[in-house]
Each structure stands twice: as C-alpha cells, then as structure tokens.
Rosetta silent file (secondary structure, phi, psi, omega in degrees, C-alpha in Angstrom):
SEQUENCE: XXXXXXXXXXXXXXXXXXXXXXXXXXXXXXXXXXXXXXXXXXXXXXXXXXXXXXXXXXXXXXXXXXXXXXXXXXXXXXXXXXXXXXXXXXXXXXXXXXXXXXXXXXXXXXXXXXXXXXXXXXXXXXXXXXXXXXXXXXXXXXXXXXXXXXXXXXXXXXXXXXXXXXXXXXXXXXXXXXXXXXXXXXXXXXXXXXXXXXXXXXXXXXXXXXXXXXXXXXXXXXXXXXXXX
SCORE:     score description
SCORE:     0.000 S_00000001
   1 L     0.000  129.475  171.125   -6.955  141.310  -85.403 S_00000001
   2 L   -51.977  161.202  147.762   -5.499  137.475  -86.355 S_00000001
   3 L  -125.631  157.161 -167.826   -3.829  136.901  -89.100 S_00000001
   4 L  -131.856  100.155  175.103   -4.953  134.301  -90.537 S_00000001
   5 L   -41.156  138.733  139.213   -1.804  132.472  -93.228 S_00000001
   6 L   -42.050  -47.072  174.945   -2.209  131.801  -96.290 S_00000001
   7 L  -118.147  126.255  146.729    0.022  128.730  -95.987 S_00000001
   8 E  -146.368  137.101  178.894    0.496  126.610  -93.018 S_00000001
   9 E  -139.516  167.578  175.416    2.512  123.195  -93.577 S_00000001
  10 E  -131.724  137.789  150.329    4.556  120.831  -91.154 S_00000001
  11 E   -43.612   77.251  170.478    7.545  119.095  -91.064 S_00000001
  12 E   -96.802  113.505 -176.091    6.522  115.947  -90.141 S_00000001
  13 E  -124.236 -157.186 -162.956    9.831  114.146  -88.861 S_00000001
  14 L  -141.716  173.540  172.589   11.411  111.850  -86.559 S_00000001
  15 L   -83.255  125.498 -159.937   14.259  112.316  -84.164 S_00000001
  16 L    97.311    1.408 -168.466   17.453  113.024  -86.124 S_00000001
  17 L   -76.768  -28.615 -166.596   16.191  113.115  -89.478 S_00000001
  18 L   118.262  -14.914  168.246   17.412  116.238  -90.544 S_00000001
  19 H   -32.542  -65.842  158.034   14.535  118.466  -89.350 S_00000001
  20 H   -24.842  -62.236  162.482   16.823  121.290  -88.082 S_00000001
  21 H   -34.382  -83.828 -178.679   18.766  121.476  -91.412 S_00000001
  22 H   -55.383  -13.529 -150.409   15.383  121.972  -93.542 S_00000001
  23 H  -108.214  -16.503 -163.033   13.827  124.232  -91.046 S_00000001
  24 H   -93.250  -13.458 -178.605   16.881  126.343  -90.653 S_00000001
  25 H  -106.071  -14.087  172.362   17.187  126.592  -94.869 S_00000001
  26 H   -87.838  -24.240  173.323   13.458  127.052  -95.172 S_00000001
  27 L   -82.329  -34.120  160.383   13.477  130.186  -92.652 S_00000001
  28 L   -32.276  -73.919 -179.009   16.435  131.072  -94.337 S_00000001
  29 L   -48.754  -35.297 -172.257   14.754  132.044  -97.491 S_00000001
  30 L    88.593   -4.372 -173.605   12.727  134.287  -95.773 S_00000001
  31 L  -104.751    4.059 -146.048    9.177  133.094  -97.895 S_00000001
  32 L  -125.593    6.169 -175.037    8.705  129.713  -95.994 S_00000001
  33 L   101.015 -138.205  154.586    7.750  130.984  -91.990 S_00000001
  34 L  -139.071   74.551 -143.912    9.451  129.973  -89.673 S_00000001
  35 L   -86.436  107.652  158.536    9.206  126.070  -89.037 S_00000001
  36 L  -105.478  176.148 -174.560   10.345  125.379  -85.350 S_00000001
  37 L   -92.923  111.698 -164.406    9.231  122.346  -83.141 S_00000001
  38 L  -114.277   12.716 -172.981    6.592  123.981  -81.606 S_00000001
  39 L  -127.949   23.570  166.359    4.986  121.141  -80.033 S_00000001
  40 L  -118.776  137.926 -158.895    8.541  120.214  -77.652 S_00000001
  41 L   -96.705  -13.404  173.186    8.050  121.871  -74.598 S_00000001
  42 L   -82.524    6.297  169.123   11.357  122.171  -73.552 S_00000001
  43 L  -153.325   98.532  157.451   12.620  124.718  -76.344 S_00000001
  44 L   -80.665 -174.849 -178.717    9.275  125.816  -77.883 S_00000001
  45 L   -97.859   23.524  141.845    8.937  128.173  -80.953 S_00000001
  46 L   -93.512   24.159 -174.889    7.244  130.864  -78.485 S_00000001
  47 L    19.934   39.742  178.200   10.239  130.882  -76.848 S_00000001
  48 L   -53.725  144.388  175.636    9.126  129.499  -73.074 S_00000001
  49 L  -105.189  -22.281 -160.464   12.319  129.104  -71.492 S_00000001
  50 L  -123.152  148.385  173.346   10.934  126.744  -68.799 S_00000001
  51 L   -81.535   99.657  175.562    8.945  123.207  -69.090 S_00000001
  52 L   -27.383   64.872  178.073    4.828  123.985  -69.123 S_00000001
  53 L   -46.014  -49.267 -142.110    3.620  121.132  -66.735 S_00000001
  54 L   -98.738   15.336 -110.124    0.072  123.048  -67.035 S_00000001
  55 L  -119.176  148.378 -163.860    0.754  123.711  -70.751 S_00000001
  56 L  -154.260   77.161  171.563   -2.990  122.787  -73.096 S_00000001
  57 L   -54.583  138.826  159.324   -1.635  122.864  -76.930 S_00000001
  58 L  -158.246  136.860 -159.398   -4.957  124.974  -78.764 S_00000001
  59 L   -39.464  -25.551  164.899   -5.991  126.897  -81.442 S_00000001
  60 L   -74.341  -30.061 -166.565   -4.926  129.883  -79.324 S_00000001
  61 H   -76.609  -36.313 -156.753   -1.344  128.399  -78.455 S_00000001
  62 H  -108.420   -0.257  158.575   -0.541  128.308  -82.255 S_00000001
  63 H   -85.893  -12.834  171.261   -2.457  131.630  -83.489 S_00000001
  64 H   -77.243  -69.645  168.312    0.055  133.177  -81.177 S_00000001
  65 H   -49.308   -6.521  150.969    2.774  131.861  -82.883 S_00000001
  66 H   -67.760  -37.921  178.738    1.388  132.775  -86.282 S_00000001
  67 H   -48.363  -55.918  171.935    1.342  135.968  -84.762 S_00000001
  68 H   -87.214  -43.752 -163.834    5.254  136.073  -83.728 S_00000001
  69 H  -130.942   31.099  154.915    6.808  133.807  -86.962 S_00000001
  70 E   -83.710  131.911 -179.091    4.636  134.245  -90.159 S_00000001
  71 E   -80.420  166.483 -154.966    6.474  135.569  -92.979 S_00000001
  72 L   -58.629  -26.202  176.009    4.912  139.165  -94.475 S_00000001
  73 L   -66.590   -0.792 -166.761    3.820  136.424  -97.896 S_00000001
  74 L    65.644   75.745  142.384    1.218  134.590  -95.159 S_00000001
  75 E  -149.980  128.139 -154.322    3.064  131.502  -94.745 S_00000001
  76 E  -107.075  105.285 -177.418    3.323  130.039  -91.509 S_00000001
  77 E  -105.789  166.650  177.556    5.564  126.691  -90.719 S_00000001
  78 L  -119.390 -135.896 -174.988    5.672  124.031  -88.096 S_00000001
  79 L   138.085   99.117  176.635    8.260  120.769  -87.471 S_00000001
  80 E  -130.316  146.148  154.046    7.260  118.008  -85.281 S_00000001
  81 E   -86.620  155.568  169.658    8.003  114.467  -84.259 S_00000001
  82 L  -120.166   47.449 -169.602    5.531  112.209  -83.774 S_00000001
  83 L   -87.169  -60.266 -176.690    5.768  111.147  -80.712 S_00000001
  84 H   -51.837  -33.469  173.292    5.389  114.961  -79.663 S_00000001
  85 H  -106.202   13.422  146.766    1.959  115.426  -81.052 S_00000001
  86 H   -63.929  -74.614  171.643    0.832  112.229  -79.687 S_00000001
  87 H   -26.576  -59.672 -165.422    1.989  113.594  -76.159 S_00000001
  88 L  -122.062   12.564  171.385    0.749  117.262  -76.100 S_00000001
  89 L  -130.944  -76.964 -139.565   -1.695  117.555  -79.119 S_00000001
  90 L   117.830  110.352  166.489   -3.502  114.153  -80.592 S_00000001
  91 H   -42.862  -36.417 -148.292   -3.265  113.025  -83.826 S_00000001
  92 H  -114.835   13.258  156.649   -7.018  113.524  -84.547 S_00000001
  93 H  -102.146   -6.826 -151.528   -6.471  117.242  -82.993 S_00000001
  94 L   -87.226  -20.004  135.344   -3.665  118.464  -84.707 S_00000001
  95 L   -22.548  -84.254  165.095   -5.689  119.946  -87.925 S_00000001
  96 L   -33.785  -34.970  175.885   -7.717  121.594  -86.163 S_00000001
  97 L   -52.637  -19.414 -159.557   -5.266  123.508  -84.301 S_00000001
  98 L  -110.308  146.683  171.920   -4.329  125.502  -87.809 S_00000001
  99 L  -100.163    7.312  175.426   -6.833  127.948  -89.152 S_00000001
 100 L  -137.768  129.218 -176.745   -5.758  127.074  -92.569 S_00000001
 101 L   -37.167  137.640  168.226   -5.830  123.554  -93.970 S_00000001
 102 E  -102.884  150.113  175.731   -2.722  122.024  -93.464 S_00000001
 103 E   -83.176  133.978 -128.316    0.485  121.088  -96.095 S_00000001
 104 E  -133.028  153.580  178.382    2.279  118.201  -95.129 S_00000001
 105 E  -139.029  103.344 -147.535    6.420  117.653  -95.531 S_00000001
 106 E  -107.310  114.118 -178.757    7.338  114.308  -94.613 S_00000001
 107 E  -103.245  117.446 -174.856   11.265  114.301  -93.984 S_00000001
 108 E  -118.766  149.060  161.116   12.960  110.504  -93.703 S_00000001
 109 L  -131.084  119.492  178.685   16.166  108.791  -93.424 S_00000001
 110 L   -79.789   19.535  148.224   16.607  105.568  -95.256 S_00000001
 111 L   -93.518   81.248  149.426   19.548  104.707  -92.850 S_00000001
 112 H  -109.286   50.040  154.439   18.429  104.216  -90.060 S_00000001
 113 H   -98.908  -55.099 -179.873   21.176  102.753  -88.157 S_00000001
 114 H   -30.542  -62.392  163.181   22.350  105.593  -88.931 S_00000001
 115 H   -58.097  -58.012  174.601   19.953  107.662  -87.534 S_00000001
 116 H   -48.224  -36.661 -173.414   19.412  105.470  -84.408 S_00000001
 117 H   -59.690  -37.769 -148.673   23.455  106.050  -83.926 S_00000001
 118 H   -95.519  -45.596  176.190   22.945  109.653  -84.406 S_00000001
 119 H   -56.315  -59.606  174.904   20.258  109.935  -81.051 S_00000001
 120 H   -26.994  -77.833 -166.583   22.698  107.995  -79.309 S_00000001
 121 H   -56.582  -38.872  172.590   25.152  110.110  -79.731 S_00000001
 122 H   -84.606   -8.149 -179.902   23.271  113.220  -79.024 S_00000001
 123 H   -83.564  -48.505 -170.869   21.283  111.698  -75.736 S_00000001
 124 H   -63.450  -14.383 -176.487   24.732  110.952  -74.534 S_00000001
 125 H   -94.052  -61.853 -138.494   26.840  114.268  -75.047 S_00000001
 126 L    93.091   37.816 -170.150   23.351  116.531  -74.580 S_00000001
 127 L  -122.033   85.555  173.326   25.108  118.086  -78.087 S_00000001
 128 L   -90.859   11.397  149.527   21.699  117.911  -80.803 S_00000001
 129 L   178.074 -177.928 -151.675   23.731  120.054  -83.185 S_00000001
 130 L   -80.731   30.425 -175.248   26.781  121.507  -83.832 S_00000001
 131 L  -101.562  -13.205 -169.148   26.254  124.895  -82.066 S_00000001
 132 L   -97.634  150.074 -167.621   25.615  123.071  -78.787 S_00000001
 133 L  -104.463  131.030 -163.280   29.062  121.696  -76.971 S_00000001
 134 L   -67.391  129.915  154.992   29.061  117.930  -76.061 S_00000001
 135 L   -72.736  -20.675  152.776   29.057  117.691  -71.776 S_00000001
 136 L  -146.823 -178.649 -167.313   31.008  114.263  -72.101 S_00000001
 137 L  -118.501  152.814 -168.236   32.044  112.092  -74.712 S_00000001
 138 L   -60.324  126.723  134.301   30.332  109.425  -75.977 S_00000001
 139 L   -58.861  140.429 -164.227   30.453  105.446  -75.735 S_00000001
 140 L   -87.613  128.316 -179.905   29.624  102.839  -78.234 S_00000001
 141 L  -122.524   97.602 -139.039   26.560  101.267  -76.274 S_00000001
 142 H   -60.447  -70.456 -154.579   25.159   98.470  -78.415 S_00000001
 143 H   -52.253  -42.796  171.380   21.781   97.967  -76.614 S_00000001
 144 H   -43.886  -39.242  178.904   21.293  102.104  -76.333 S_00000001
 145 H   -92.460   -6.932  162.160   21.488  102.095  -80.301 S_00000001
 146 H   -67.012  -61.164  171.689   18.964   99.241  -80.656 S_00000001
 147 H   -47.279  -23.768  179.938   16.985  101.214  -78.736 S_00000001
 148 H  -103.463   12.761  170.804   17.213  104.272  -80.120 S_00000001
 149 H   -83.095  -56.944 -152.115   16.931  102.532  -83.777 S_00000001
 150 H   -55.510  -71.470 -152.020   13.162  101.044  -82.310 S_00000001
 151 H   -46.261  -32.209 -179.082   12.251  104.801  -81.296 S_00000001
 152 H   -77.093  -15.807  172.292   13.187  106.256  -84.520 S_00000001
 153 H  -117.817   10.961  122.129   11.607  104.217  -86.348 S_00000001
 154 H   -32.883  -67.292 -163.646    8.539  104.200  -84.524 S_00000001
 155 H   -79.856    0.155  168.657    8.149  107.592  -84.910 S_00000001
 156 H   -94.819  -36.838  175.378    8.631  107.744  -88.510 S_00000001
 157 H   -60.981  -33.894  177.209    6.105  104.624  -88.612 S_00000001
 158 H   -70.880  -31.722  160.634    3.668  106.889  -86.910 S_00000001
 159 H   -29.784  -70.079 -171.397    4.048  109.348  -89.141 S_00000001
 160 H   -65.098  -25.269 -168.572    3.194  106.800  -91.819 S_00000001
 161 H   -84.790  -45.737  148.047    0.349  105.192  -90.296 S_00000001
 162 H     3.103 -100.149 -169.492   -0.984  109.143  -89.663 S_00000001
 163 H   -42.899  -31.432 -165.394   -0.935  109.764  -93.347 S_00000001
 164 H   -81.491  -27.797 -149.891   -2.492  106.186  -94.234 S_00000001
 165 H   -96.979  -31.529  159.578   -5.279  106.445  -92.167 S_00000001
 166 L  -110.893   13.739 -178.868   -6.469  110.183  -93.457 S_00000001
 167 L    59.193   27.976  154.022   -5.280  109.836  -96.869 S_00000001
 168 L  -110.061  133.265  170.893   -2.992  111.811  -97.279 S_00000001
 169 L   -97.514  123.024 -173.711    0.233  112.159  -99.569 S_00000001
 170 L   -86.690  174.740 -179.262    2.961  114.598  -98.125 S_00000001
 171 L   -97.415   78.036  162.918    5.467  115.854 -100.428 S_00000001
 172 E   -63.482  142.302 -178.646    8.457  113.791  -99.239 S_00000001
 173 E  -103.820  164.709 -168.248   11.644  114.174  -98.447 S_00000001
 174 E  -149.250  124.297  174.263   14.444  111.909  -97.936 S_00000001
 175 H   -48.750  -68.314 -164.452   17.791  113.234  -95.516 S_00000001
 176 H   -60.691  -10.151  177.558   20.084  111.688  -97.840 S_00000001
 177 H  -106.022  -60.313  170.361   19.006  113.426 -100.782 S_00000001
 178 H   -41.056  -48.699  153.942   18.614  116.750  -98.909 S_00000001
 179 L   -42.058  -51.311  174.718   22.138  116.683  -97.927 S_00000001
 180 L   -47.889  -74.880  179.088   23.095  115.725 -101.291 S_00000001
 181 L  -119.219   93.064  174.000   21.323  118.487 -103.150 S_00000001
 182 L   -86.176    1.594  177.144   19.892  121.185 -100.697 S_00000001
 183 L  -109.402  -16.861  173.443   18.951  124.159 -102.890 S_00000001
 184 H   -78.726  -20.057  176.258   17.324  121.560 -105.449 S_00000001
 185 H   -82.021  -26.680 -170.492   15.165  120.018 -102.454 S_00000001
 186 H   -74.247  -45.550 -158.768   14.302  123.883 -101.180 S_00000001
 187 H   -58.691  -55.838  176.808   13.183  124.685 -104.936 S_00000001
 188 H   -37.734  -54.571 -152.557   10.991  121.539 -104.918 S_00000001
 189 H   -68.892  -59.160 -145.448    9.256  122.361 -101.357 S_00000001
 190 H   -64.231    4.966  177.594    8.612  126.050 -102.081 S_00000001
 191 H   -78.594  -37.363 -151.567    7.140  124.503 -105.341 S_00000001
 192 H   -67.724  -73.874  166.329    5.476  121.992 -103.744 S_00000001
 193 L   -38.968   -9.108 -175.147    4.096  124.722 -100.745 S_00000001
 194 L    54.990   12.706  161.886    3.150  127.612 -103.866 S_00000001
 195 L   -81.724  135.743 -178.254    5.411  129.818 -102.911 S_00000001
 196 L   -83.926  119.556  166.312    6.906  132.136 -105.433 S_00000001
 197 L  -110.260  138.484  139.822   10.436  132.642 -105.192 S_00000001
 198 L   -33.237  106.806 -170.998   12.950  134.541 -107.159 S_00000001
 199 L   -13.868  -54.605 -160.041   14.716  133.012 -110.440 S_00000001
 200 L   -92.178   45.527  152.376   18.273  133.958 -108.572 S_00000001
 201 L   -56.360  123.698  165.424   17.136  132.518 -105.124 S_00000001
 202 L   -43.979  175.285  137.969   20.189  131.586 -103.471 S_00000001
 203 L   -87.088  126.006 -166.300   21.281  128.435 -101.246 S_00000001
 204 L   -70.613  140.592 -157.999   21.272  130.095  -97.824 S_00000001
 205 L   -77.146  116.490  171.403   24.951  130.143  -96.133 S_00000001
 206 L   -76.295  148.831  177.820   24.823  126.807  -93.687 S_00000001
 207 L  -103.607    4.644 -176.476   24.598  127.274  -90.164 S_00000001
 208 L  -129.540  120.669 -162.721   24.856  123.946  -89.398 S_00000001
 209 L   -93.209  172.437  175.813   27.793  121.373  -89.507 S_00000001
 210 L   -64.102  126.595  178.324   27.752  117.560  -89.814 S_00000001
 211 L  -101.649    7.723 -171.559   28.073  116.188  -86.452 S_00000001
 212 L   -87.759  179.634 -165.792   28.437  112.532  -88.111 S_00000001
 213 L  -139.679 -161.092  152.709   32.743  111.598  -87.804 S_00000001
 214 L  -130.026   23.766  151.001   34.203  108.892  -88.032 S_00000001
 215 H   -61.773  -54.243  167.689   33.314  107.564  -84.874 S_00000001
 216 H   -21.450  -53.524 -168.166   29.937  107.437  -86.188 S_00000001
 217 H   -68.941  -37.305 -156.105   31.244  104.974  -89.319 S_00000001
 218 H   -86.769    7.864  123.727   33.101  102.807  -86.416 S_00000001
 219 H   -63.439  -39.280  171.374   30.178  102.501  -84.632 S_00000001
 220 H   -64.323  -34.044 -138.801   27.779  101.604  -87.394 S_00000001
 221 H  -119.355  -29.503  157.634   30.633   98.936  -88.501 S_00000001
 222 H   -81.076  -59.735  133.691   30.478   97.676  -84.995 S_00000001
 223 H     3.976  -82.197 -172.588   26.641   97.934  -84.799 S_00000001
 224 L   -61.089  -35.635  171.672   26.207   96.046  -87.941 S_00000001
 225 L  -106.469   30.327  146.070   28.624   92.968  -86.973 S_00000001
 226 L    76.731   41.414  175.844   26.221   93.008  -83.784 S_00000001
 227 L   -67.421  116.735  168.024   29.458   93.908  -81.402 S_00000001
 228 L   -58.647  -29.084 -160.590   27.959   93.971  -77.706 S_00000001
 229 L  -117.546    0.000    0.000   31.061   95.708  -76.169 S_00000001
C-alpha cells in the first residue's frame, strides 16, 4: 500500500546556496523528511550509485522515495536546483510528480559573488562540502567566477520566474540569515510547513563546516577590483 504524506515541500535552491546546511538541519529534527536532491542523478536520494542515462523522473520514481525517507508524522521533503528539474523533470511536470500538493522553500544568497566564488571553488577541488577532501587546490580564475556568478544566478532567476508565472509565494529563506540564526530559521520553516515540534526542540549538532577561508575574501577582493590574473 502507498503512503501517501501528509506534507511534501521543496527546497527550491541554486548551486551553493546553502541547500545542504538546511536539508541536513531539517532531517536532523527528525519531523521534516528527509530533503535530498533527488532530481541530480549523480548522487540521488534513492541512493543509485551510478548515472541513469535511461533514467524517466515519474510519479513512481518519487512514491518510491516517499516510501524509503518519509518521516513516521507524513512529511516528505525534496531540494532541487533549477536547472535540475528543467533537465530531468519540466517545470510544468514537477507538481504532478507529488501526490500531495506541494510547499515551496525558496533558499537565496544575496551575495552572490560570493556564491559564484563558492562553485568555483568546489568545481575546481571536486570538494562540495567539508566532508569531501579537495583533489587539488584551487586557482583564482577570474573568467571561471564570472561564469559561475551567470549560472547561479540563472538558476535562482528560474526559480523566480517559476514562482511568478504560477503564483506562487514560497516561504523564503535567505543563506545569510540562516547562518546567522539557524534554530530561529528551522522554527520558522516547521511553522511555516505545520509541523508541530516540541517547546525544547533543540538546534541539531552541525555536521557541516564553513568551507569559505580567507582565500575566499582574497578572491572576492580581487574579483570585485575586476583582477584578470
């Protein structure tokens, strides 16, 4: 027999945003699912080890994973960029895919130089967080972080045009504020999401460290006075 959630919501982020961070403090609690990127085919949240050339995102690929990571309250989470459900879903499919209308989480960074810096840095080690061990060390590459500035904020513009276009308002989030205060941003979402939590709900022990430095700063500070080399 399905189960069929009570709750299903998404992440909708960009690359670098902080998605990992929230998804790993919302599973944390134990009330909020489990929100993995379930629509990147190279580490999905069905744990495929290998990439799915013949792979058909459908209402069956994600009732299985309700199946494996809803928590025992019915609430079932997701995290995507949106670039990814352009690729292997649709925008004007990606409802449908959920048997229960979906709740929307819009995660942002108003730095993005920052952000763009922050891809860079992780296309170039292969390190996207700090459990994974950078394979070489990085170079400041001006024209790599213009580029990876346009993609990020593409895909947070798609996001927005998404939302514009079906009328919807997500319950947003902003990186820089999540960092700031992360058990006052969790309280909000499970408010936001109608999940009941306990008065003494904790902040969940992080598993995840800052990977910005201060290479990071001397790159943005080169970046910003448009240094080529």
């Amino acid at each position: 027999m399905n189960i069929i959630p009570s709750t299903c919501y998404l992440i909708a982020s960009s690359p670098r945003s902080g998605s990992q961070l929230l998804g790993e403090l919302l599973t944390a609690t134990g009330l909020a699912g489990f929100p993995d990127e379930h629509f990147n085919p190279w580490h999905m949240g069905d744990a495929t080890k290998f990439f799915p050339y013949d792979l058909l995102y459908g209402p069956g690929h994600i009732q299985q994973l309700i199946e494996k990571h809803t928590t025992p309250n019915g609430v079932f989470g997701s995290k995507a960029h949106y670039l990814q459900v352009i690729d292997f879903v649709g925008p004007d499919l990606l409802e449908s895919l959920y048997p229960t209308p979906l709740k929307y989480i819009s995660l942002f960074r108003r730095d993005f130089t920052r952000q763009g810096i922050s891809l860079a840095r992780a296309v170039q080690t292969d390190s996207y967080n700090s459990g994974m061990q950078p394979v070489r060390n990085p170079a400041y590459n001006y024209y790599q972080i213009l580029q990876c500035i346009r993609e990020v904020r593409v895909d947070a513009k798609g996001w927005e045009t998404f939302f514009h276009r079906r009328r919807i308002e997500p319950f947003r989030v902003v990186y820089e504020e999540l960092v700031a205060d992360q058990m006052g941003t969790l309280r909000s979402i499970l408010e936001y999401l109608e999940i009941n939590y306990p008065a003494d709900l904790h902040e969940p022990a992080p598993t995840q460290k800052k990977q910005a430095d201060s290479l990071s700063d001397t790159w943005v500070e080169k970046f910003n006075h448009g240094d080529r080399e």
